[in-house]
C-alpha positions in Angstrom: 64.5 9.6 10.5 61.9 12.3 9.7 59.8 9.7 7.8 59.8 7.5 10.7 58.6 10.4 13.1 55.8 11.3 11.1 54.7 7.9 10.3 54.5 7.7 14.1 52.8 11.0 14.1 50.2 10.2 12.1 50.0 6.5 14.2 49.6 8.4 17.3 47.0 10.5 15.7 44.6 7.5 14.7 44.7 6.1 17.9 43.8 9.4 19.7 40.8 9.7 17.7 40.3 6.4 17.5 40.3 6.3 21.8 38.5 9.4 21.4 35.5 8.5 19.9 35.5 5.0 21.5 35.5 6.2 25.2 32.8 8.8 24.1 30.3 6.2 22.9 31.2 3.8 25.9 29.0 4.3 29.2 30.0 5.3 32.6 29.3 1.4 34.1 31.9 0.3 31.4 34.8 2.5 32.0 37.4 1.2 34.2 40.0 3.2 37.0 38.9 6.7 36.6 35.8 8.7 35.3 34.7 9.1 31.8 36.1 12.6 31.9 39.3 12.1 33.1 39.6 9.3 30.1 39.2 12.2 28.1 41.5 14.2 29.4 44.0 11.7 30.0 44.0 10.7 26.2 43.7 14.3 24.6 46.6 15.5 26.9 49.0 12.9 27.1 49.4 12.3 23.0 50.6 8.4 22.6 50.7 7.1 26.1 46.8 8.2 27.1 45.2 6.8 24.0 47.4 3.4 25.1 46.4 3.6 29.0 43.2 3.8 27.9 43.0 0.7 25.4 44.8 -1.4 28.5 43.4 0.2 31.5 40.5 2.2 30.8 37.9 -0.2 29.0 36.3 -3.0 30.3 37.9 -6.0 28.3 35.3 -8.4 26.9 35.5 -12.1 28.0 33.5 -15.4 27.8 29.9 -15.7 26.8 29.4 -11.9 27.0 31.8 -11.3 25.1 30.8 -12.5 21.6 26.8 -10.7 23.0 25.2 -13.8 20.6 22.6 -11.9 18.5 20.3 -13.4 16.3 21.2 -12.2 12.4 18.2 -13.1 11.1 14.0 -13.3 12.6 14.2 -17.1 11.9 17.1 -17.6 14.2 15.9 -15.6 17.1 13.9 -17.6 19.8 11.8 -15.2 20.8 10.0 -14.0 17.8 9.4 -17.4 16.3 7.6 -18.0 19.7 5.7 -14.6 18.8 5.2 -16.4 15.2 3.7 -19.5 16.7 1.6 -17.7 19.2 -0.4 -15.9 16.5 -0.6 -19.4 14.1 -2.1 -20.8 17.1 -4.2 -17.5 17.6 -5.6 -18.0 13.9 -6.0 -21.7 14.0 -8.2 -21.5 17.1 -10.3 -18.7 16.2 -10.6 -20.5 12.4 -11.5 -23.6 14.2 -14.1 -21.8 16.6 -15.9 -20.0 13.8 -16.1 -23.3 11.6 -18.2 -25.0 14.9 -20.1 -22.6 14.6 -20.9 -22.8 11.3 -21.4 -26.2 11.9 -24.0 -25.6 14.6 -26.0 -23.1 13.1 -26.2 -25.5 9.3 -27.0 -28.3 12.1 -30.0 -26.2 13.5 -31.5 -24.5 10.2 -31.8 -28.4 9.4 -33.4 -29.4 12.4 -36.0 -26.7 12.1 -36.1 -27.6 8.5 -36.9 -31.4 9.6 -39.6 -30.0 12.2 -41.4 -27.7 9.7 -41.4 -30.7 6.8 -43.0 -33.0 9.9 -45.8 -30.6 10.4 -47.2 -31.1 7.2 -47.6 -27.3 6.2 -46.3 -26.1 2.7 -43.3 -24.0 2.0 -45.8 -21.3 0.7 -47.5 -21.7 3.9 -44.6 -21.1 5.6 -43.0 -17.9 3.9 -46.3 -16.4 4.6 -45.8 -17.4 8.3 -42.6 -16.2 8.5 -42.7 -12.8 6.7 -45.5 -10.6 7.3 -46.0 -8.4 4.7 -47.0 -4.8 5.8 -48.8 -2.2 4.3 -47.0 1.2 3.6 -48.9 4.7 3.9 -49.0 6.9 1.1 -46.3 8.8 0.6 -46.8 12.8 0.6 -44.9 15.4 -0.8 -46.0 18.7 -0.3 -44.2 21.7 -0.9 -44.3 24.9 1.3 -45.7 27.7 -0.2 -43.4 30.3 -2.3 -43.1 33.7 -1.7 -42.5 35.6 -5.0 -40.8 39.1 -4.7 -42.4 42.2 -6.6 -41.1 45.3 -6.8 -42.0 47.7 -5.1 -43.0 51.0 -6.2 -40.6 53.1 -3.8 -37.8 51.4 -5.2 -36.4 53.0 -8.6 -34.0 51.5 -10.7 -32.2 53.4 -13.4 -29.9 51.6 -15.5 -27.6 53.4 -17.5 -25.0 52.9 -20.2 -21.9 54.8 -20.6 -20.6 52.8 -23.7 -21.8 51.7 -26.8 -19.7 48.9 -27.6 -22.5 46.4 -29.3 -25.4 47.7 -26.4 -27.9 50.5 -27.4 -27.6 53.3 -24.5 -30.2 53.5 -22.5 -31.5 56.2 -19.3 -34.6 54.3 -18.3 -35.9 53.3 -15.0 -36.5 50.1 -14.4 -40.1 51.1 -13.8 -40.6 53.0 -16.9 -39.7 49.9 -19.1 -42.3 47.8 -20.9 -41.5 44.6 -21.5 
């Protein structure tokens, strides 16, 4: 007998939780007789009967067409984006097909012009000439602007000394006094 009430125990456990979380995640236009809260209180309150009032009463049931909600498991098998799919293929095709006319046209007209320049009579050489001009360049200049060099001047003294001998020789000079 005790094994029996806590295997039922534990049964009426999983289906609170279970009820629980399901009429948590369900929306208000899907739940059924009462409001969303009183589900909840109706199922954490009431131990085994409110989890089963809600699994018969509280949820809309699911039925017909709607029920099974046919989604597409894969992009091939939904409608919609192989219309996307052929929409751009057709997208691609017709601007492909628009640039090769014009290709067309303008190979049609460079020999045309071709044909009218070969009837004139006047020699390719001729023609480059004609077609580019060639144009003199000035001279290039580069000139510089003038450099200001820095002297000393003779208010300002320097005196560089060393306190340490370490491989230098000491020196109490001015910078002024130094020959170089």
């Amino acid at each position: 007998m005790p094994r029996l009430l806590l295997g039922l125990g534990v049964v009426a456990l999983a289906l609170t939780i279970f009820t629980l979380i399901e009429s948590l995640q369900t929306p208000r236009h899907r739940v059924r007789v009462m409001s969303k809260f009183a589900w909840i209180a109706v199922i954490i309150l009431v131990p085994l009967i409110g989890p089963l009032l809600w699994l018969f009463f509280g949820r809309m049931r699911k039925q017909g067409p709607e029920a099974q909600q046919q989604r597409p498991s894969s992009p091939d098998d939904d409608p919609e984006f192989l219309r996307g799919v052929e929409f751009r293929r057709r997208q691609t095709q017709r601007r492909e097909e628009e640039d090769r006319r014009r290709r067309e046209e303008e190979r049609r007209k460079k020999q045309r012009d071709q044909k009218k320049r070969d009837a004139e009579g006047t020699p390719p050489e001729a023609r480059l000439m004609r077609a580019r001009p060639i144009r003199a360049r000035p001279p290039r200049t580069t000139s510089l602007p003038p450099t200001r060099i820095r002297r000393p001047s003779a208010q300002a003294s320097f005196s560089i000394r060393s306190t340490g001998t370490k491989g230098r020789m000491p020196c109490s000079r001015s910078v002024h006094e130094q020959r170089i």
